[in-house]
N, C-alpha and C positions, 0 to 999 in steps of 0.2 A: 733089072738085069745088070747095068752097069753098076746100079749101087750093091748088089750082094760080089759083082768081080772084084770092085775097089775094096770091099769087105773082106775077100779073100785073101788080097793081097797084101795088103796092112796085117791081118793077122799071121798069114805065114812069115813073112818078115817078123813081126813079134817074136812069135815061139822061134824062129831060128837066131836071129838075134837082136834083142831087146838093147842090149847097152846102145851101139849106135843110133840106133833107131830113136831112143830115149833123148841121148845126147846131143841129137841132130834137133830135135823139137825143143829141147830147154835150150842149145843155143839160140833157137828164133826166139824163144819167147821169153829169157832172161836179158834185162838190159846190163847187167854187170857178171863178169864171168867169174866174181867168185861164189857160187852158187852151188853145195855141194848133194846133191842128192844122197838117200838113205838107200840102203841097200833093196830093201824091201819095195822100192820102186821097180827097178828091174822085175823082179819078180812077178808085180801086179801089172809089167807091162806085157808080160808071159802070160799071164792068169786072161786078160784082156784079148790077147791073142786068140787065146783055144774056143773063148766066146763068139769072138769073129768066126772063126774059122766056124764052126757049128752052126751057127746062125744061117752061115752064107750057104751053107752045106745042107740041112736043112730048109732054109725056105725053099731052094731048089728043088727038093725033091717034092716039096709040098704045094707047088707052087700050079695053080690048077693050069694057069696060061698058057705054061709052057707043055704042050703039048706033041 
């Protein structure tokens, strides 16, 4: 349950906005900031998003437990 909310969440922020969201994780995870990302990242951080979101949305509904 907490992992399809945390699913939820991360994707909606994706599809509504990718660049910071993007931005915020290549600051952690790049040690030098000149580091430019391709555009098409954005994009698959959208694309990534709609999977979350569906997934989370989905197993919910299918989810025998929750009753």
């Amino acid at each position: 349950m907490v992992l399809r909310a945390a699913a939820l969440a991360f994707g909606l922020v994706e599809l509504i906005a990718p660049r910071p969201f993007v931005n915020f994780w290549m600051d952690l995870a790049a040690a030098d900031d000149d580091v430019e990302l391709r555009s098409w990242v954005y994009t698959a951080a959208r694309l990534e998003g709609v999977v979350l979101v569906l997934w989370a949305l989905k197993s919910r509904r299918t989810d025998p437990s929750e009753s």
